[in-house]
KEDOPA-587111 format. One record per residue: residue in one letter; x, y, z of N, C-alpha, C, O in turn. Coordinates in pm, 1 decimal. Example, Ala and Ser with C-alpha at 12.3 -4.5 7.8 and 13.67 -1.06 7.14 Angstrom:
2
{A, {1319.0, -569.0, 780.0}, {1230.0, -450.0, 780.0}, {1320.0, -330.0, 780.0}, {1423.6, -331.9, 846.5}}
{S, {1285.0, -225.0, 708.0}, {1367.0, -106.0, 714.0}, {1290.0, 3.0, 787.0}, {1340.9, 113.8, 803.9}}
END
This chain:
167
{X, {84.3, -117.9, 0.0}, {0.0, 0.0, 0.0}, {88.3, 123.4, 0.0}, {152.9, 158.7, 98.7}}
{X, {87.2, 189.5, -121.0}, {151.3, 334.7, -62.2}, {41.3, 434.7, -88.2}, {44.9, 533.5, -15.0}}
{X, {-47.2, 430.0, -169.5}, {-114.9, 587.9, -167.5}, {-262.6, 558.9, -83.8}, {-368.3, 513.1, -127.2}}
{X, {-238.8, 588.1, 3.6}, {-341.7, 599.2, 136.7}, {-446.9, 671.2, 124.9}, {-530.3, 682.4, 214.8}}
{X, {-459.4, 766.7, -65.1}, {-616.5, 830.0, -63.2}, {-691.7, 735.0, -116.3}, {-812.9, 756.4, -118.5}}
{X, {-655.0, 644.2, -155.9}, {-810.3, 520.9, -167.9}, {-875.5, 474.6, -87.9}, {-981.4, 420.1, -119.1}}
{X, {-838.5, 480.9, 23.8}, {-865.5, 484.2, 149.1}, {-966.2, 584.6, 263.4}, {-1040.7, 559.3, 358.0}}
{X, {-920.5, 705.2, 194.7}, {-1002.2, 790.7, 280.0}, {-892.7, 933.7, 213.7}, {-773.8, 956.2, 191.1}}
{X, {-1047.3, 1012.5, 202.8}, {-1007.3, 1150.5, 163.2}, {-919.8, 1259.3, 262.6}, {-845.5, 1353.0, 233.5}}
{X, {-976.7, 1186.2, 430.9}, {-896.3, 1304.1, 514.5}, {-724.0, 1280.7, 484.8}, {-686.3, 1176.1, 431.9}}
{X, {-637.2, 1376.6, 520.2}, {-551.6, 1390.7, 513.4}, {-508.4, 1303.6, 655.1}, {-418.5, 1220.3, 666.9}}
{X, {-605.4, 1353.4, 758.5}, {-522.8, 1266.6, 930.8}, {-521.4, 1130.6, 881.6}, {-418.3, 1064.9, 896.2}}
{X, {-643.9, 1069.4, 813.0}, {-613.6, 903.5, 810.2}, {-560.0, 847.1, 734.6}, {-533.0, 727.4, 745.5}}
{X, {-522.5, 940.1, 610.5}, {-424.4, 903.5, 560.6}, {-282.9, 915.2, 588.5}, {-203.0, 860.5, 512.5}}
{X, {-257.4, 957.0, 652.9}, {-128.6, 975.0, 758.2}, {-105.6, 881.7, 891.5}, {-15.2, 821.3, 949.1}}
{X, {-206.7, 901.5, 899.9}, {-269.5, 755.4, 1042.5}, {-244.9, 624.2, 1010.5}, {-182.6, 547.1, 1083.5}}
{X, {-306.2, 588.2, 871.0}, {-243.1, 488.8, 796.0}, {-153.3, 482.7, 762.7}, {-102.3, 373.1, 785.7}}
{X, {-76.6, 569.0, 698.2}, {113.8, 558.4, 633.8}, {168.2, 530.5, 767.4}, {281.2, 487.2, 745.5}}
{X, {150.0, 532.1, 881.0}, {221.9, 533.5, 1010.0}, {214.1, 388.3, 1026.5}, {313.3, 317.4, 1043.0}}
{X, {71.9, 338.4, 1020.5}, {7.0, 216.7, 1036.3}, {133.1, 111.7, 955.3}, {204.0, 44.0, 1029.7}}
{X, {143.7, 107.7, 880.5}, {191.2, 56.2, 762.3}, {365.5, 19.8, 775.5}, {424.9, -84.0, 746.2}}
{X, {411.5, 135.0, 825.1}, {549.8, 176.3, 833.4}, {549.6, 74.9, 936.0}, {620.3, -25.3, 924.8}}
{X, {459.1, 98.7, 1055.5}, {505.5, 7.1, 1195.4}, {502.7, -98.1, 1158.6}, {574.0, -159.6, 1238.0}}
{X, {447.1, -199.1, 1049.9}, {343.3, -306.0, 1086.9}, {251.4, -331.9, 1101.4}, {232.3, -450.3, 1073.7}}
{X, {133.7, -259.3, 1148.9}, {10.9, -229.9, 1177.5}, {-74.3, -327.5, 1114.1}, {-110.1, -290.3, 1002.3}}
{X, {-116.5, -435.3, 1147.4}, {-242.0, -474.3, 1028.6}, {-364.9, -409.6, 1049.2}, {-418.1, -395.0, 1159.2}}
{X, {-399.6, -379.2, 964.3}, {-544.0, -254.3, 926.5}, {-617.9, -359.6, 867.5}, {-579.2, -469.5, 827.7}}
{X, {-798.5, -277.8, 868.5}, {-865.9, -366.0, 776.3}, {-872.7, -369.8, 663.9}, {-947.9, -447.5, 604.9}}
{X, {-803.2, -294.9, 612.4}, {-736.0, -260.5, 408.9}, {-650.8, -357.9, 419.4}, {-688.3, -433.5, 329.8}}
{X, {-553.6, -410.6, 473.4}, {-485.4, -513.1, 447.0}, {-536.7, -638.2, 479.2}, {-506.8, -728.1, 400.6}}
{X, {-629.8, -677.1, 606.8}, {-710.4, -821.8, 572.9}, {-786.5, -794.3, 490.6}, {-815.9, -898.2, 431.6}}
{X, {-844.5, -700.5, 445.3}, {-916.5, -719.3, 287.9}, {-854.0, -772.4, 147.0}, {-888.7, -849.4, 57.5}}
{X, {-761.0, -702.5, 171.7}, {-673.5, -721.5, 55.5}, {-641.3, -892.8, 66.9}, {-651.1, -964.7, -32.5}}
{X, {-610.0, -934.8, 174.5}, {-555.7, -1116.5, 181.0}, {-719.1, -1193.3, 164.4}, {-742.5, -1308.6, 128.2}}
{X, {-809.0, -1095.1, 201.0}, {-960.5, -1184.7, 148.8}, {-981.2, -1176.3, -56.9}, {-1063.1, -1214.0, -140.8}}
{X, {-877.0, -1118.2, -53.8}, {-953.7, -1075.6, -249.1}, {-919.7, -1220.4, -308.1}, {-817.6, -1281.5, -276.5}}
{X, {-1026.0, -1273.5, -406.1}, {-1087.8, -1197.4, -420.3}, {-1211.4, -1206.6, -390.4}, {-1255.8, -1308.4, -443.3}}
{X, {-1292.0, -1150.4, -330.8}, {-1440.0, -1112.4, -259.0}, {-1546.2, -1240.6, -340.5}, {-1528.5, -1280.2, -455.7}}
{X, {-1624.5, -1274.8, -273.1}, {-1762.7, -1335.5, -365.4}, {-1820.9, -1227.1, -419.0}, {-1836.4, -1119.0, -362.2}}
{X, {-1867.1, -1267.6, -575.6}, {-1919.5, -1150.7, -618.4}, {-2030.6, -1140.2, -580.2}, {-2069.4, -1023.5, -574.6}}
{X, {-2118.6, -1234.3, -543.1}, {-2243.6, -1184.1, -507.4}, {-2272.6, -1155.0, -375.4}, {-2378.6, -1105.4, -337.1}}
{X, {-2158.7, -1192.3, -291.0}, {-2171.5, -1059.9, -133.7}, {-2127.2, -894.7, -153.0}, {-2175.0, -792.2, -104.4}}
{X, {-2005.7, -920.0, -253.2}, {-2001.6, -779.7, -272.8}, {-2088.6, -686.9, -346.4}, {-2092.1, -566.8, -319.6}}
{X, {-2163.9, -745.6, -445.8}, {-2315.7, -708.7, -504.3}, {-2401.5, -677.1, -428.3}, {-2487.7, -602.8, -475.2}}
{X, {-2416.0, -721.9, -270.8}, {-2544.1, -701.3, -140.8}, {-2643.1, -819.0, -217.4}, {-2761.7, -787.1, -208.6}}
{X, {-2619.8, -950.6, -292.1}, {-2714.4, -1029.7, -366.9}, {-2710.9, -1191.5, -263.2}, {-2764.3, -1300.9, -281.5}}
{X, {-2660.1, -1161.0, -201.1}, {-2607.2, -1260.8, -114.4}, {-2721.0, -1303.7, 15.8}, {-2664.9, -1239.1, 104.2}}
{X, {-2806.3, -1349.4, 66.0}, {-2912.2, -1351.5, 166.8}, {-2905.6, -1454.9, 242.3}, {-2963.5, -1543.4, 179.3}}
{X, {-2849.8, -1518.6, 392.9}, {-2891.3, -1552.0, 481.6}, {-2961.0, -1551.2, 569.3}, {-2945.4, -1630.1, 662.5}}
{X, {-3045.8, -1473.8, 566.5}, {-3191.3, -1487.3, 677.0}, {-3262.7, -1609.2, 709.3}, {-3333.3, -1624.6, 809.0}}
{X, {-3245.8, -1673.2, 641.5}, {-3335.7, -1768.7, 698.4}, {-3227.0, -1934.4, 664.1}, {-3157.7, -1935.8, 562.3}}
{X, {-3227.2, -2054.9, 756.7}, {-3190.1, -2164.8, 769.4}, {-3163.6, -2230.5, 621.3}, {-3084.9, -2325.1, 615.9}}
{X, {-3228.7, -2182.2, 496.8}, {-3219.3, -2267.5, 413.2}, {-3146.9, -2185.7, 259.4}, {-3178.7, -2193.6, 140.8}}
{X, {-3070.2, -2131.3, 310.9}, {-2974.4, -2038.5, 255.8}, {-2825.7, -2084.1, 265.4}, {-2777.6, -2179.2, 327.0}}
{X, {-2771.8, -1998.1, 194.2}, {-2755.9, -1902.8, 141.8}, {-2831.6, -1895.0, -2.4}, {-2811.8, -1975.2, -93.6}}
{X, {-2925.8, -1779.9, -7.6}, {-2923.3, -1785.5, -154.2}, {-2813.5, -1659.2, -241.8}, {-2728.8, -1573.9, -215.2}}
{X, {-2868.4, -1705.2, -331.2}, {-2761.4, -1582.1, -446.1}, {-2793.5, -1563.9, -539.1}, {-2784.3, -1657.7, -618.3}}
{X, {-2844.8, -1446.9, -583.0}, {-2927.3, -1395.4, -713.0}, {-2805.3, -1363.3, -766.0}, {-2707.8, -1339.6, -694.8}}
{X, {-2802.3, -1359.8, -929.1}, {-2712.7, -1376.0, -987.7}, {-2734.8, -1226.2, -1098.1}, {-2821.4, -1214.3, -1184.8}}
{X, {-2649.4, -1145.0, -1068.2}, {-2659.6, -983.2, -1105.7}, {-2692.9, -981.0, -1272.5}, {-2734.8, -878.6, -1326.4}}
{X, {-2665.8, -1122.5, -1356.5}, {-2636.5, -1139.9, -1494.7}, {-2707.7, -1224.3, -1519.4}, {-2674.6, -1285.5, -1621.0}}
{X, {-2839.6, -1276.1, -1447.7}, {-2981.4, -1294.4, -1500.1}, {-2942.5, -1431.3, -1563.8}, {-3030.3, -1484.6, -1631.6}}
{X, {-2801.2, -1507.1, -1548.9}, {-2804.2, -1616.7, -1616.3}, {-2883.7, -1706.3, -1483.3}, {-2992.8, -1758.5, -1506.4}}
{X, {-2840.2, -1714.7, -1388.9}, {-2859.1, -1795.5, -1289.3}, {-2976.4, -1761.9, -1176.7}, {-3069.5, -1718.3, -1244.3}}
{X, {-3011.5, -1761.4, -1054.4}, {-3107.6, -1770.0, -975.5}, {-3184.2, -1597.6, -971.6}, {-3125.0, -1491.7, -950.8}}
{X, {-3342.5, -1620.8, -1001.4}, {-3360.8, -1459.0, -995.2}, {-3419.0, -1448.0, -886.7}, {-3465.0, -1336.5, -862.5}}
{X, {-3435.5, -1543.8, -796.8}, {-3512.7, -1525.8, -675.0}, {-3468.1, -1620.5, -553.3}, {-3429.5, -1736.6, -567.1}}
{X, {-3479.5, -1554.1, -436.2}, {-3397.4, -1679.4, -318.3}, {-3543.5, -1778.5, -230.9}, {-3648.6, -1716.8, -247.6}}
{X, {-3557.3, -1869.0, -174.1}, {-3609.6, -1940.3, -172.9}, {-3700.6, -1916.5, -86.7}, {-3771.0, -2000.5, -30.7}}
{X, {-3702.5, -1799.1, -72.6}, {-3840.5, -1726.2, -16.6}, {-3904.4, -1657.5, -129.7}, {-4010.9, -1603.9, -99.0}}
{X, {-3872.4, -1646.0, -237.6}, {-3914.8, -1570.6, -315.9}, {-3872.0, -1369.7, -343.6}, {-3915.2, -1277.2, -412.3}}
{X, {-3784.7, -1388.3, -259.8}, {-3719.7, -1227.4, -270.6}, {-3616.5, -1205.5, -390.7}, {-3507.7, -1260.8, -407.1}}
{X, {-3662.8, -1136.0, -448.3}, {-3609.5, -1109.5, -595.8}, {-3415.1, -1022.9, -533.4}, {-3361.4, -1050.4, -426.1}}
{X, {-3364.2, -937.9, -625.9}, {-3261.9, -890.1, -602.7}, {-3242.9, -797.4, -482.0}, {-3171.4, -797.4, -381.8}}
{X, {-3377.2, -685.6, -556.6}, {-3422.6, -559.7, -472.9}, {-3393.5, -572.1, -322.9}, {-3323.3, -518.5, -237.2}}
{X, {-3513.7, -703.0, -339.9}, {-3581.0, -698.5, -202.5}, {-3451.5, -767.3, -114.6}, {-3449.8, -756.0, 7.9}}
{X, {-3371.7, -820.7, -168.6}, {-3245.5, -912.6, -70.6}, {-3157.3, -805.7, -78.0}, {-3125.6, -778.0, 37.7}}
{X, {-3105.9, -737.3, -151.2}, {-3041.0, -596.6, -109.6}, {-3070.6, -490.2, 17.4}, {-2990.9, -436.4, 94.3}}
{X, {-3220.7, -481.4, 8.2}, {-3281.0, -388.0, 79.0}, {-3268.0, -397.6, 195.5}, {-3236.9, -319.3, 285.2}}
{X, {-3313.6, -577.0, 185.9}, {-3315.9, -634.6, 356.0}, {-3171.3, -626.2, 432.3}, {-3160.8, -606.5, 553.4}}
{X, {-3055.0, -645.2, 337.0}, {-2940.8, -636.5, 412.1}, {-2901.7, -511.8, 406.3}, {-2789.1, -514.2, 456.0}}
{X, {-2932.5, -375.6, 367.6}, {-2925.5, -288.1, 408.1}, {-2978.7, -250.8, 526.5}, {-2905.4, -208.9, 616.1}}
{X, {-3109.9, -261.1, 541.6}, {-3212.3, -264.6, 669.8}, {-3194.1, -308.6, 769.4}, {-3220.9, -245.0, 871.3}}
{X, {-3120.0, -485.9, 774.2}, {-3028.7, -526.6, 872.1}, {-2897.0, -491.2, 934.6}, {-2868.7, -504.2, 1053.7}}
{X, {-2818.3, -443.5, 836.8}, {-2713.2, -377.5, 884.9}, {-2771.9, -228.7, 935.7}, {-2693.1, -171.3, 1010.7}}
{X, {-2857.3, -179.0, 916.8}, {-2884.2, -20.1, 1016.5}, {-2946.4, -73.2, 1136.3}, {-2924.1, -11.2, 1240.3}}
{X, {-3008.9, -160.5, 1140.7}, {-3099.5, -185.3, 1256.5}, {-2968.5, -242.9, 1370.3}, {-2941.5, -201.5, 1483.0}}
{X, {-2918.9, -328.0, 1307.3}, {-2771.1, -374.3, 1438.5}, {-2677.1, -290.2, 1457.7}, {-2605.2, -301.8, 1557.0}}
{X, {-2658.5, -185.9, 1363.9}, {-2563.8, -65.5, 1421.4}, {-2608.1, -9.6, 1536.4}, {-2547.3, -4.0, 1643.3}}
{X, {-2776.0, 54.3, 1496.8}, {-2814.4, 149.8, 1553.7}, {-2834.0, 72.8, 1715.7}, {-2797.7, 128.3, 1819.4}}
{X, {-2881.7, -28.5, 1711.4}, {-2916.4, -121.3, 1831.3}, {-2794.0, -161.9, 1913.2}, {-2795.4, -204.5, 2028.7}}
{X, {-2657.3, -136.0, 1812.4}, {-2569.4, -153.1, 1908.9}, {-2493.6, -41.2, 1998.7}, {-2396.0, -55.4, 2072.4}}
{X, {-2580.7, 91.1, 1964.8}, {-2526.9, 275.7, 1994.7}, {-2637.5, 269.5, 2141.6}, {-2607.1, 320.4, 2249.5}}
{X, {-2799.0, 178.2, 2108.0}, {-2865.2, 200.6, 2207.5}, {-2829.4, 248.7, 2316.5}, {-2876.5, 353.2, 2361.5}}
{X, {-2734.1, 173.6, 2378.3}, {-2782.5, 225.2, 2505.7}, {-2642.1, 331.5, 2540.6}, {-2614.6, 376.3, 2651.9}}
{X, {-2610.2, 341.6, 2487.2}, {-2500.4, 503.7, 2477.3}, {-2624.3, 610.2, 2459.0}, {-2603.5, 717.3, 2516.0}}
{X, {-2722.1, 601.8, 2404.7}, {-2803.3, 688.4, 2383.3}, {-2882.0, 714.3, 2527.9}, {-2896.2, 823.4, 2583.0}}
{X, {-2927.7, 589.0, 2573.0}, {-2979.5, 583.5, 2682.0}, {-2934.4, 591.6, 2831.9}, {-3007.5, 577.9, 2930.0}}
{X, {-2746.8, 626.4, 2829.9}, {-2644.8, 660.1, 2937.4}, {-2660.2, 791.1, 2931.9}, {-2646.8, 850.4, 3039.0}}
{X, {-2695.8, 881.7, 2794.3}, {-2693.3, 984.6, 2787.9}, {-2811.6, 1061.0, 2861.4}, {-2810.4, 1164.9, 2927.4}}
{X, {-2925.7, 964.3, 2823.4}, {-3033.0, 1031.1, 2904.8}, {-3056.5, 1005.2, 3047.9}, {-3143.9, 1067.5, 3108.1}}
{X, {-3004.3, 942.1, 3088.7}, {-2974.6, 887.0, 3255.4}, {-2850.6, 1011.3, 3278.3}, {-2867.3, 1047.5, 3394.7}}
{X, {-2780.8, 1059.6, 3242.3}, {-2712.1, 1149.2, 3285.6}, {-2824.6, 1289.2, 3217.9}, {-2829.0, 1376.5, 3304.6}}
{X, {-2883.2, 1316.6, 3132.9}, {-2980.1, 1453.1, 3123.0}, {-3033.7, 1423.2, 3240.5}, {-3026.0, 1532.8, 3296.0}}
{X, {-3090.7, 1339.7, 3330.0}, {-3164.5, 1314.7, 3416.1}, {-3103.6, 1355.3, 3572.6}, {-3161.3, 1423.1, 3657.7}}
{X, {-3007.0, 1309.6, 3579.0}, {-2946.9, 1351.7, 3674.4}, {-2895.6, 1516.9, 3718.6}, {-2918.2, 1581.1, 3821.1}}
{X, {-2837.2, 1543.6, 3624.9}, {-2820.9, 1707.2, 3588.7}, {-2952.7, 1792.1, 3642.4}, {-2948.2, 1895.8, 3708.5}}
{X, {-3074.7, 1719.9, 3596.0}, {-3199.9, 1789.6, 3634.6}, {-3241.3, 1771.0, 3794.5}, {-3315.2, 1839.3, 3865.3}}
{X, {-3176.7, 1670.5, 3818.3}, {-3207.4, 1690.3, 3966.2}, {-3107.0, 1663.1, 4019.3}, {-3107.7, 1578.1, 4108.3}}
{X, {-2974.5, 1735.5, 3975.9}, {-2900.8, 1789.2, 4039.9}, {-2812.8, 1707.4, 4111.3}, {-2764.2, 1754.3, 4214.2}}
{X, {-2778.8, 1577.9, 4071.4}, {-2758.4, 1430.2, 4119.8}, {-2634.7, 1386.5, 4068.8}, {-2582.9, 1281.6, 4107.2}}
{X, {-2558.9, 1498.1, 3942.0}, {-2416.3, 1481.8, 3842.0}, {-2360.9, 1591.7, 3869.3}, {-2395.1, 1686.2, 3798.3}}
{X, {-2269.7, 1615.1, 3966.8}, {-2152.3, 1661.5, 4007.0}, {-2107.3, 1723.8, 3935.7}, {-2072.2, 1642.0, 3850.6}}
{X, {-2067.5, 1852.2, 3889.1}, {-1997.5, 1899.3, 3767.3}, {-2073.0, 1923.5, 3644.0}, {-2040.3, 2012.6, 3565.8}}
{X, {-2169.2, 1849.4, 3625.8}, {-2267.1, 1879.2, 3466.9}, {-2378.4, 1992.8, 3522.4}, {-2444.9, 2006.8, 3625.1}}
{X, {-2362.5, 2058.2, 3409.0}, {-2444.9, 2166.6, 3404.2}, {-2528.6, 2176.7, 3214.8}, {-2471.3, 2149.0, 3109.4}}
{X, {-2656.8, 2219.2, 3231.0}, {-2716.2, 2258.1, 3117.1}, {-2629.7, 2392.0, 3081.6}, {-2621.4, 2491.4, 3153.7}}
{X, {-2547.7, 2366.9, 2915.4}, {-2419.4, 2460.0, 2899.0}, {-2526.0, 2535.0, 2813.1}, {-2507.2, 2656.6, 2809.2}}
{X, {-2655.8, 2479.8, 2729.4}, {-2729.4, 2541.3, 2634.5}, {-2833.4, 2519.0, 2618.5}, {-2867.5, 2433.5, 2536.8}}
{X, {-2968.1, 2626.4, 2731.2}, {-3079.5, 2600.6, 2792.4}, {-3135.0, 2622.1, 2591.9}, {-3217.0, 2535.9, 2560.3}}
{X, {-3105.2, 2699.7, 2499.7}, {-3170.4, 2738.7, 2395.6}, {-3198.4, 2620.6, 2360.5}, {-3315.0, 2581.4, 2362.2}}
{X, {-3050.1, 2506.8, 2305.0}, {-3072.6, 2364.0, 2265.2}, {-3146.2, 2212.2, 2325.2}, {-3174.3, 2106.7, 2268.2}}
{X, {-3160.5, 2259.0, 2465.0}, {-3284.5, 2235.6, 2566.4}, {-3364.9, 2203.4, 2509.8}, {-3391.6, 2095.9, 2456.2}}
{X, {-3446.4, 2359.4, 2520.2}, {-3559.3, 2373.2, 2497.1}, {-3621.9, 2394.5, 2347.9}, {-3744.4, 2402.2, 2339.1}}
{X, {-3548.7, 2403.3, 2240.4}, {-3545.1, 2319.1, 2107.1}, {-3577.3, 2204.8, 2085.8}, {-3667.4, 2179.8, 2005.7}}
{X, {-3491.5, 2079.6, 2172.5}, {-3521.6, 1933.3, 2152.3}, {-3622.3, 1900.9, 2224.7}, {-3670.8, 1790.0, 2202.2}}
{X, {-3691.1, 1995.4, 2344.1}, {-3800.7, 1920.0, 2409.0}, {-3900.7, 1980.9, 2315.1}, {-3990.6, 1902.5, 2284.7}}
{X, {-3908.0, 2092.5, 2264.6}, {-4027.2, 2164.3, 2175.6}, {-4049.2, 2043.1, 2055.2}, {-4151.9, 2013.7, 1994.1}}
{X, {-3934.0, 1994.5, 2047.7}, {-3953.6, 1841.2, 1923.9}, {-4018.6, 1703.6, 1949.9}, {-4063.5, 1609.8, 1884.0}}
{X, {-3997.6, 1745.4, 2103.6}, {-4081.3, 1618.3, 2210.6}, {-4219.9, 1637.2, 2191.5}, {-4296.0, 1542.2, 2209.3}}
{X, {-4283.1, 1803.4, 2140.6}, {-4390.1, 1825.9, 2223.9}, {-4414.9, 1866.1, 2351.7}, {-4532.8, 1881.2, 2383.9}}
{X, {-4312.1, 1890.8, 2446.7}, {-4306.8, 1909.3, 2559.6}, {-4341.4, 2084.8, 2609.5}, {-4285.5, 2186.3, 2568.0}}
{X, {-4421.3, 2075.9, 2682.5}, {-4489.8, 2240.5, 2678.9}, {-4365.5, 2262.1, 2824.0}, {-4383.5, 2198.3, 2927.7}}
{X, {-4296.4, 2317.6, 2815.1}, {-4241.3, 2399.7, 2922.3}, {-4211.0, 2514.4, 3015.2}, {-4119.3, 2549.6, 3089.4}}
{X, {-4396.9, 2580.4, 2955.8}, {-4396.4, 2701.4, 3037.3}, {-4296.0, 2823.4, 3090.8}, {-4243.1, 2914.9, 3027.7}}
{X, {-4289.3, 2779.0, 3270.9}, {-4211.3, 2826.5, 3324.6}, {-4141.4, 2731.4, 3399.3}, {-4138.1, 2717.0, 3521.5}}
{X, {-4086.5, 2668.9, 3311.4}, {-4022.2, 2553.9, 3394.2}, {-3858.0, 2620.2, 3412.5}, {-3819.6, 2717.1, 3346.9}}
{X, {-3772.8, 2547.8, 3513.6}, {-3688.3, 2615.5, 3511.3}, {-3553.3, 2491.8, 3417.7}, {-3593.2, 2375.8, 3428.4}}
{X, {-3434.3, 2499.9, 3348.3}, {-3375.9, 2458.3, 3266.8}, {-3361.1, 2329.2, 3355.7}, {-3385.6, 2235.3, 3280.1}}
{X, {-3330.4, 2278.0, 3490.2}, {-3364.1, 2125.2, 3541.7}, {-3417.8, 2053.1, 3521.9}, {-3395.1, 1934.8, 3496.8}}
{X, {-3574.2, 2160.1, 3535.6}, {-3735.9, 2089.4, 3554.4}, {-3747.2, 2034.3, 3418.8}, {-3787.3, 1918.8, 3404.0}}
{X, {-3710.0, 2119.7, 3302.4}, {-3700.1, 2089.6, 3152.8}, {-3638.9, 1976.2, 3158.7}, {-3701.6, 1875.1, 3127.1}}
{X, {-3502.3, 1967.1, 3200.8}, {-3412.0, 1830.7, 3151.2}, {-3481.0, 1682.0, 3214.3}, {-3479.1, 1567.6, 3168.9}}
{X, {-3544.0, 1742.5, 3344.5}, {-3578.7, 1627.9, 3395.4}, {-3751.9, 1548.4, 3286.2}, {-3788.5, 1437.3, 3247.8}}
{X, {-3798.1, 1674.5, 3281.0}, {-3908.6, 1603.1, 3148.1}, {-3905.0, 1557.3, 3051.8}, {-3988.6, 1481.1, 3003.4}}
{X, {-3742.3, 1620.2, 2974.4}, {-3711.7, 1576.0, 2841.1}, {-3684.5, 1450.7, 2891.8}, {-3743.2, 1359.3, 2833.9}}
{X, {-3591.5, 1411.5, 3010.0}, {-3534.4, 1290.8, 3019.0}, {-3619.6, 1172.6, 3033.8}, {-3593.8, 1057.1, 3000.0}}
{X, {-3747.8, 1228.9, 3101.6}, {-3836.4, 1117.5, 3128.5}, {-3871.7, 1069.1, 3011.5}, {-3837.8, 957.9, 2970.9}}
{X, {-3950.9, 1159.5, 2942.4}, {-3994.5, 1093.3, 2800.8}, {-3920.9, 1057.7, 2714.3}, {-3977.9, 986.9, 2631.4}}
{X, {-3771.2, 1083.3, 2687.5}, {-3674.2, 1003.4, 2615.8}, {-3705.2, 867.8, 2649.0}, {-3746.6, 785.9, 2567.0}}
{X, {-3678.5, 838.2, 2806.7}, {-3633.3, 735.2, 2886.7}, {-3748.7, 621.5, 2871.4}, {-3716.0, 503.0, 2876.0}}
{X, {-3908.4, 666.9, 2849.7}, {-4010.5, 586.2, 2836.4}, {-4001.9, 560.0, 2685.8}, {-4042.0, 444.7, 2670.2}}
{X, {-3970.4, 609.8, 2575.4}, {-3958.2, 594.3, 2436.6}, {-3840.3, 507.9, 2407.8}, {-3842.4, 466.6, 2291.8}}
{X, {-3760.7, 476.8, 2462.3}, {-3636.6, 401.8, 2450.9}, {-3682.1, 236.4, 2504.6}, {-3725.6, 199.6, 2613.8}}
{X, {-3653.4, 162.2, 2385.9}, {-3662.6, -17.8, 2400.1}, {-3616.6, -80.0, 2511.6}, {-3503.3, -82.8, 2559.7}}
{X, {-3760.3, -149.9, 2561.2}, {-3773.7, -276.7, 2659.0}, {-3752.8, -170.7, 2771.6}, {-3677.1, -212.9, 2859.0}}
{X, {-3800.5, -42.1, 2793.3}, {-3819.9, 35.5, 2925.1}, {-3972.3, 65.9, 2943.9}, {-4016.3, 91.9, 3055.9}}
{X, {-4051.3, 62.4, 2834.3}, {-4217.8, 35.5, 2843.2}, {-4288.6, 14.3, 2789.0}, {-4307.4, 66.1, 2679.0}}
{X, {-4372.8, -86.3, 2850.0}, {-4478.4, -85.8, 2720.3}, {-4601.6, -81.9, 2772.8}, {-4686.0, -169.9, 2755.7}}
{X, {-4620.5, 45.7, 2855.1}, {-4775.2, 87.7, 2882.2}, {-4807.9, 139.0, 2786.0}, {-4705.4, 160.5, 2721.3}}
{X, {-4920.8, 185.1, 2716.9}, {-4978.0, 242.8, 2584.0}, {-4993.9, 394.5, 2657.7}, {-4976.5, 501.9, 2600.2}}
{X, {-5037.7, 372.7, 2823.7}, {-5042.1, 498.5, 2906.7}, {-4999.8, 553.5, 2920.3}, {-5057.3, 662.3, 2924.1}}
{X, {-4840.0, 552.6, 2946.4}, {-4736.1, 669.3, 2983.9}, {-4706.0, 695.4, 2835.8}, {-4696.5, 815.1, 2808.6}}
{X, {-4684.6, 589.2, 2709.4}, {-4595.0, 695.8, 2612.0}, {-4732.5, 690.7, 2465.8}, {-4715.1, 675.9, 2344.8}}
{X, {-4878.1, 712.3, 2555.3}, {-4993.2, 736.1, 2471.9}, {-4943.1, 919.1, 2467.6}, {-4918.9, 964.3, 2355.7}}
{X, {-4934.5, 983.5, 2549.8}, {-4881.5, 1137.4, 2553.4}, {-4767.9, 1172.5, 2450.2}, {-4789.7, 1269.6, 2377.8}}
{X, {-4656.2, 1108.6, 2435.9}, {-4553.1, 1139.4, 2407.2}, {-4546.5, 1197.8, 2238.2}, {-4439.8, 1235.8, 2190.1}}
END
């Protein structure tokens, strides 16, 4: 590897990498490179394991399989592994999202040492996106409402229809 912009346009990681490289470093550009060359029809997104009686593989050149054994044409087996890969990213950020609002929570009642609301404007922006009417609340009372209703909208914390019928 010497030219490190195929890689990435910033200048730091491409420098990050030439360093990488110089030391030894194995990167994931270089186990890629010892995987080439790729199946073409994983690198196509034509590739579908979902279900036990797979793998299927639609074949991009219409000579071979146009549908996998559920009946999902190209589209639809592309789509799904797009859809799958966002859903396990995002599911794996969960609960960083949800440390975050356990600390908005605390701040509001005053329970996190050192944290302070640095930007009551951006506050009360994201709760106005909640729906959250905040009167005269004071920038705590706010964090502590935004936090609640984050905290009831966030997976496997409720499933009354009651508390997040409001939200």
């Amino acid at each position: 590897m010497s030219d490190f912009k195929e890689f990435s346009i910033c200048d730091d990681a491409q420098s990050t990498l030439k360093k990488a490289h110089q030391d030894g470093v194995v990167t994931a550009w270089d186990r890629f490179k010892k995987q080439e060359p790729q199946c073409g029809f994983c690198v196509s997104g034509l590739s579908c394991r979902v279900c036990a009686m797979g793998p299927c593989r639609i074949d991009p050149h219409g000579k071979g399989a146009h549908y996998g054994v559920c009946g999902a044409d190209a589209d639809i087996i592309s789509a799904r592994n797009l859809a799958r890969m966002v859903a396990a990213g995002s599911a794996s950020h969960s609960d960083h999202a949800r440390d975050l609002v356990e600390v908005l929570h605390k701040i509001g009642t005053g329970k996190a040492p050192g944290y302070t609301i640095k930007d009551p404007g951006k506050l009360k922006r994201v709760t106005k996106e909640y729906g959250i009417d905040t009167g005269s609340l004071s920038d705590n009372e706010i964090a502590v409402r935004l936090a609640e209703t984050m905290h009831r909208t966030h997976m496997g914390v409720d499933n009354n229809y009651v508390s997040i019928e409001d939200i």
